[in-house]
C-alpha positions as CSV (number, residue, x, y, z in Angstrom):
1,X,123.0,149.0,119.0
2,X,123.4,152.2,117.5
3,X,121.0,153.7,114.7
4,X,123.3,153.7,112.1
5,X,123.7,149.9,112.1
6,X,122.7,148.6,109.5
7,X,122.7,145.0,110.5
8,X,119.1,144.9,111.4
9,X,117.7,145.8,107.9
10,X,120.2,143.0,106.5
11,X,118.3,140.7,108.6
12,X,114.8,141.7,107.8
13,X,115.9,141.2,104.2
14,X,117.4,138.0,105.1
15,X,114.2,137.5,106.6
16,X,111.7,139.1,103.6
17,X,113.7,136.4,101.7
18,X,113.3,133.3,103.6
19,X,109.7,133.9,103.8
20,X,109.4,134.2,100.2
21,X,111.2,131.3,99.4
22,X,108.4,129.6,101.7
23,X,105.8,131.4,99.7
24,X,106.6,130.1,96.5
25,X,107.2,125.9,97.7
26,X,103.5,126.5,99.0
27,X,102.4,127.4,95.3
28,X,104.2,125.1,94.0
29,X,103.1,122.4,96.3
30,X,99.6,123.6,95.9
31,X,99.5,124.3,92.1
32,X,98.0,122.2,89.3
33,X,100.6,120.9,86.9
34,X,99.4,120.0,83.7
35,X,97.5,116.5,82.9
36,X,98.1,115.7,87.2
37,X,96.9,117.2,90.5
38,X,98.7,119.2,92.9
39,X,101.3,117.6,95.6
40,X,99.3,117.9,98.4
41,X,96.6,120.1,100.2
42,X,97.0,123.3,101.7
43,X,96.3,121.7,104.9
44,X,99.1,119.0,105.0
45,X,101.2,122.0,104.5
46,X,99.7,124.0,106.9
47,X,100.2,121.3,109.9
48,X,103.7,120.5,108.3
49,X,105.0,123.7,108.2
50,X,103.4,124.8,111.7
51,X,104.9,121.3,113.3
52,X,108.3,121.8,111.8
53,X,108.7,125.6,113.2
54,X,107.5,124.5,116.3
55,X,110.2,121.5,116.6
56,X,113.0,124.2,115.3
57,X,111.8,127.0,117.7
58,X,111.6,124.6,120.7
59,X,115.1,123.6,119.9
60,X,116.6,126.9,119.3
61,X,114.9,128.1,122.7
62,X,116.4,125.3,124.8
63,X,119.5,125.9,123.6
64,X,119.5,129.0,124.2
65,X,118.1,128.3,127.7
66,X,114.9,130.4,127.3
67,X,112.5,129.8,129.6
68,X,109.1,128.8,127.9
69,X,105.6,130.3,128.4
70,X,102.7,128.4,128.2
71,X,99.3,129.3,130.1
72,X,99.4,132.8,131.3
73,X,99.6,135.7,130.8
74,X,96.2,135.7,128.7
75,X,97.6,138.1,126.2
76,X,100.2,135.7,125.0
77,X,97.5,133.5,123.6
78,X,95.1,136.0,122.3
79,X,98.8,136.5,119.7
80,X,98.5,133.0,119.6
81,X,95.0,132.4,118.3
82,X,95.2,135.4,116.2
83,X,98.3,134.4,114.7
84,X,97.2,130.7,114.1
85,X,93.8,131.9,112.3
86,X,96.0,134.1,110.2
87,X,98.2,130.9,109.2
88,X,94.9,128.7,108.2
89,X,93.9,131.7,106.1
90,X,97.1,132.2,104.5
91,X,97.5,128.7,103.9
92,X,94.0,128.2,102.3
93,X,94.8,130.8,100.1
94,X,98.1,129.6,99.2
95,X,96.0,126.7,98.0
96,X,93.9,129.1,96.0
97,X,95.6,132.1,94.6
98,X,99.3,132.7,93.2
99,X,101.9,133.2,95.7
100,X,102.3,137.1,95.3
101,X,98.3,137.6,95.2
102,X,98.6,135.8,98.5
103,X,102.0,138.0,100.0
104,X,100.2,141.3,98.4
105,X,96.9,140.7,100.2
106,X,98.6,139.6,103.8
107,X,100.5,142.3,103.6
108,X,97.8,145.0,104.2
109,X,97.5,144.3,108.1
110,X,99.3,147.2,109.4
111,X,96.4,149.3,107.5
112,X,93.8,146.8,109.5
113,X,96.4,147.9,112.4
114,X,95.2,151.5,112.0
115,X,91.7,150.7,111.7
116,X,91.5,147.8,114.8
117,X,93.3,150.4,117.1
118,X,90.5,153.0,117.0
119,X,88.1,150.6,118.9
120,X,90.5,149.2,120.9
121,X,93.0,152.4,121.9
122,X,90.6,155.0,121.2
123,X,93.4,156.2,118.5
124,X,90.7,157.6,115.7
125,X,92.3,157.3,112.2
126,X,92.7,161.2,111.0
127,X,92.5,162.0,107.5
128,X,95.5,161.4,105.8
129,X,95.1,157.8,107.4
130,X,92.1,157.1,105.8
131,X,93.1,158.2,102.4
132,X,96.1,155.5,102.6
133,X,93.4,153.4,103.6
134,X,91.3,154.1,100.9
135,X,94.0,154.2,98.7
136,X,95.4,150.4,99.8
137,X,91.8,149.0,99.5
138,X,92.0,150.4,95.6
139,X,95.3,148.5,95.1
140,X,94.1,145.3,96.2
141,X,90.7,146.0,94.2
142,X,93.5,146.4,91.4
143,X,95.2,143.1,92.1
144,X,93.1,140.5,93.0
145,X,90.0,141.9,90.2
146,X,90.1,138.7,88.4
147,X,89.7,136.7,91.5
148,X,86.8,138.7,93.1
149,X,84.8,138.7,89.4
150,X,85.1,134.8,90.1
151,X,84.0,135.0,93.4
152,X,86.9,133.8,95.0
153,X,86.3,132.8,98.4
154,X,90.4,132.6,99.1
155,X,90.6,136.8,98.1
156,X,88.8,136.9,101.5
157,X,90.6,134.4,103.2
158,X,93.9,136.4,102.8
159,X,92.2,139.2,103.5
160,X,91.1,138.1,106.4
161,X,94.6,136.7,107.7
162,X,95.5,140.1,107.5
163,X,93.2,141.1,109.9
164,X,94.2,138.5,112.2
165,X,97.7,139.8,111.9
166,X,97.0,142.9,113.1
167,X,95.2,141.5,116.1
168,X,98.4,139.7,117.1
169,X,100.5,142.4,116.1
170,X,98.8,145.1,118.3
171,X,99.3,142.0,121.2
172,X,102.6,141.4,120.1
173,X,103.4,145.0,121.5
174,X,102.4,143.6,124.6
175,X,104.4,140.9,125.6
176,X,108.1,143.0,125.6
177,X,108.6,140.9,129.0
178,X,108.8,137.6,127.4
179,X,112.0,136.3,125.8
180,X,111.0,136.6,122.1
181,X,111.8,133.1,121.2
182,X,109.1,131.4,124.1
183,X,106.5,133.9,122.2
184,X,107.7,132.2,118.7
185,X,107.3,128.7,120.6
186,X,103.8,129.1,121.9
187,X,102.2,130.7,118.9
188,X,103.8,127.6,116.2
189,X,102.6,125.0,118.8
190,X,99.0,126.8,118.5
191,X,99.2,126.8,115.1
192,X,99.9,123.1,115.2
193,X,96.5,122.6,116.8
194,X,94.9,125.0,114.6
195,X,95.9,123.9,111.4
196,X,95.3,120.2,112.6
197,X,91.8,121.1,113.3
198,X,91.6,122.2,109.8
199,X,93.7,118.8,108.3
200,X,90.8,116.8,110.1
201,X,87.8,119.0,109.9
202,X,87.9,120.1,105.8
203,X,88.0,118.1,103.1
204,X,91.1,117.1,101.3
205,X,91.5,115.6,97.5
206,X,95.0,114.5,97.8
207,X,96.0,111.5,100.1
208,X,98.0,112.1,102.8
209,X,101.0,109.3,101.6
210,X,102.0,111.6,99.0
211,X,104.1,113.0,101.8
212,X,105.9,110.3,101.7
213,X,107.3,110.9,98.1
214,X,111.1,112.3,98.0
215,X,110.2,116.0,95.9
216,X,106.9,116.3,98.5
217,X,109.0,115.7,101.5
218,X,112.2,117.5,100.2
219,X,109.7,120.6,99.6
220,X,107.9,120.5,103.2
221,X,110.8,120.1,104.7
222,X,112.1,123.4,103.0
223,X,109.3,125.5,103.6
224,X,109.4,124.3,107.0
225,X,113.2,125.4,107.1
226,X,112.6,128.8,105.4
227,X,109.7,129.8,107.8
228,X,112.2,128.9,110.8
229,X,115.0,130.8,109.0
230,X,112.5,133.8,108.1
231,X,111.0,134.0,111.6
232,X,114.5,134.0,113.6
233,X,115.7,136.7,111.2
234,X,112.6,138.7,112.0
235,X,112.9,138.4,116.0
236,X,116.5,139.6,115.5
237,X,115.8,142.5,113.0
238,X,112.7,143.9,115.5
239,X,114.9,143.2,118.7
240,X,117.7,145.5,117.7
241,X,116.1,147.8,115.1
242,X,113.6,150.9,114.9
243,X,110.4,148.6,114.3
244,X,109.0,150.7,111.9
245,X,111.9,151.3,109.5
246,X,112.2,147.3,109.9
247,X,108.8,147.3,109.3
248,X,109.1,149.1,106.0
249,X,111.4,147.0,104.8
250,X,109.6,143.4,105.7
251,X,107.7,145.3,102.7
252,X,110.1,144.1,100.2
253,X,108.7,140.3,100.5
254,X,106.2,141.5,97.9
255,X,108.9,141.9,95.2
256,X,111.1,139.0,96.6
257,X,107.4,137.0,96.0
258,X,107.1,138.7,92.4
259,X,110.3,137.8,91.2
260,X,110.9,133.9,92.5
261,X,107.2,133.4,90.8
262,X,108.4,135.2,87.5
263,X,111.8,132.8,87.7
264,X,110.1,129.6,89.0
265,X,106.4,129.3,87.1
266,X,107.1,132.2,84.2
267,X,104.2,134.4,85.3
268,X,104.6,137.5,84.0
269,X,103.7,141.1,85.5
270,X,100.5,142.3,84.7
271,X,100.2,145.8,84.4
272,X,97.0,146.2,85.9
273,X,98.0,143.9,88.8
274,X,101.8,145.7,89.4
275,X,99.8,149.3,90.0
276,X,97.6,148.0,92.5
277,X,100.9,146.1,93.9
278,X,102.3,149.8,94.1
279,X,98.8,151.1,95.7
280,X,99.2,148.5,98.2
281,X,103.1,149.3,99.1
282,X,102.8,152.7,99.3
283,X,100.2,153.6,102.0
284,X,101.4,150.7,103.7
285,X,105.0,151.6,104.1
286,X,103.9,155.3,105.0
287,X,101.7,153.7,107.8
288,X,104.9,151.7,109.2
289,X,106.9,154.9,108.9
290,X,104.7,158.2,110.2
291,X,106.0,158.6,113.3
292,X,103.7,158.4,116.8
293,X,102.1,161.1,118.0
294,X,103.2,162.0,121.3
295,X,101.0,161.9,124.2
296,X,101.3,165.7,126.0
297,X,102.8,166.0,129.0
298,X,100.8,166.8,132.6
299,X,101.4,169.8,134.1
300,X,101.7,169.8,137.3
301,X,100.1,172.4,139.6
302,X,102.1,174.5,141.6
């Protein structure tokens, strides 16, 4: 595929959208209407929308005769467990903080990604990287101020997803010699197990029948079918694009979030909150983008 295609930025939109749409039937499941409770807990949604991607991946894969991974090699779980950790935290922070608090705060891993690579690759941050650093810690600071003066523990559970992102991200890179989809199926079944060790191991306030109600089920079921949608348009977009320019634009989830919350609950912007939205953004996008430095050549001796 050439670079001038633009088919794989399409996709990655497609993609940015789908998991936005998921985003906000999470708040909306989790959220407390007025005089009532919320639909269910964030961990019935967490197992429900882990199962259902799992089912959908498993059946995409067969039928597209993949062959399926399960026990080695080692590196395919350790972006398994990462990425299952990073979908409790997510998930109990969907349960705690506005949709695009959550998408704005999860959205910060590729500057853990510069950060968990120095330890790991030896590749020190330089200067300008730690000033978009510095600069994306400020915009989250700027975002999520109310929630920290409250002492929101779900500020540091997103945060922390992010970090686990960018553990299975940096071993994501690793496993180019699996077919993408058995990567997709062993990390949801994973996160089955994961999330269902959180189902049976926190408490819950809502009882589990509710899932049994028509708008609860109707909205599971489409968060389940916009994480599959979003995850398949994601494979495609990184398989046959530049991954950073894809990257970059994955970005745009944050103002997909932004709006569908501003359509579907009225929130309006906050000014204070929108330039530490833009804080975030812009370092991170610059990280994605900056191209590698190449490694010098040998020379060889004559």
């Amino acid at each position: 595929m050439s670079q001038s295609d633009p088919r794989p930025y399409l996709w990655m939109l497609c993609g940015a959208f789908a998991f936005s749409v998921m985003a906000v039937l999470a708040e909306d499941l989790t959220r407390t209407r007025p005089g009532g409770a919320p639909l269910c807990d964030w961990q019935t949604m967490a197992v429900f929308r882990a199962a259902l991607v799992a089912l959908f991946a498993a059946a995409l894969a067969k039928h597209a005769g993949a062959k399926l991974v399960w026990f080695r090699p080692g590196r395919l779980w350790v972006r398994s467990v990462a990425g299952s950790c990073s979908m409790v935290g997510t998930f109990y922070a969907f349960g705690n903080l506005p949709a695009n608090d959550v998408v704005t705060l999860t959205n910060t891993f590729p500057l853990w990604v510069a950060l968990i690579s120095w330890p790991l690759y030896g590749e020190a941050p330089g200067g300008r990287v730690m000033i978009a650093i510095a600069v994306g810690i400020t915009g989250v600071v700027l975002v999520e101020q109310p929630h920290l003066e409250a002492g929101r523990l779900a500020v540091f559970a997103a945060l922390a997803a992010a970090v686990f992102t960018a553990v299975a991200m940096l071993g994501l890179n690793r496993l180019r010699d699996i077919d993408p989809r058995s990567v997709v199926v062993h990390f949801s079944v994973v996160a089955t197990v994961f999330c269902a060790g959180a189902f049976f191991l926190t408490p819950r306030q809502q009882p589990v029948t509710r899932v049994l109600e028509f708008g609860v089920m109707a909205r599971l079921i489409g968060m389940g079918v916009a994480a599959t949608a979003g995850q398949v348009f994601l494979t495609l977009a990184f398989g046959r694009g530049a991954p950073a320019k894809v990257s970059v634009v994955g970005l745009t989830q944050i103002v997909f979030v932004m709006g569908l919350c501003a359509w579907a609950f009225g929130r309006g912007v906050n000014e204070i909150a929108a330039a530490g939205t833009a804080l975030v953004i812009a370092p991170t996008a610059w990280l994605l983008s900056r191209p590698r430095a190449a490694k010098p050549k040998e020379v060889k001796n004559t």
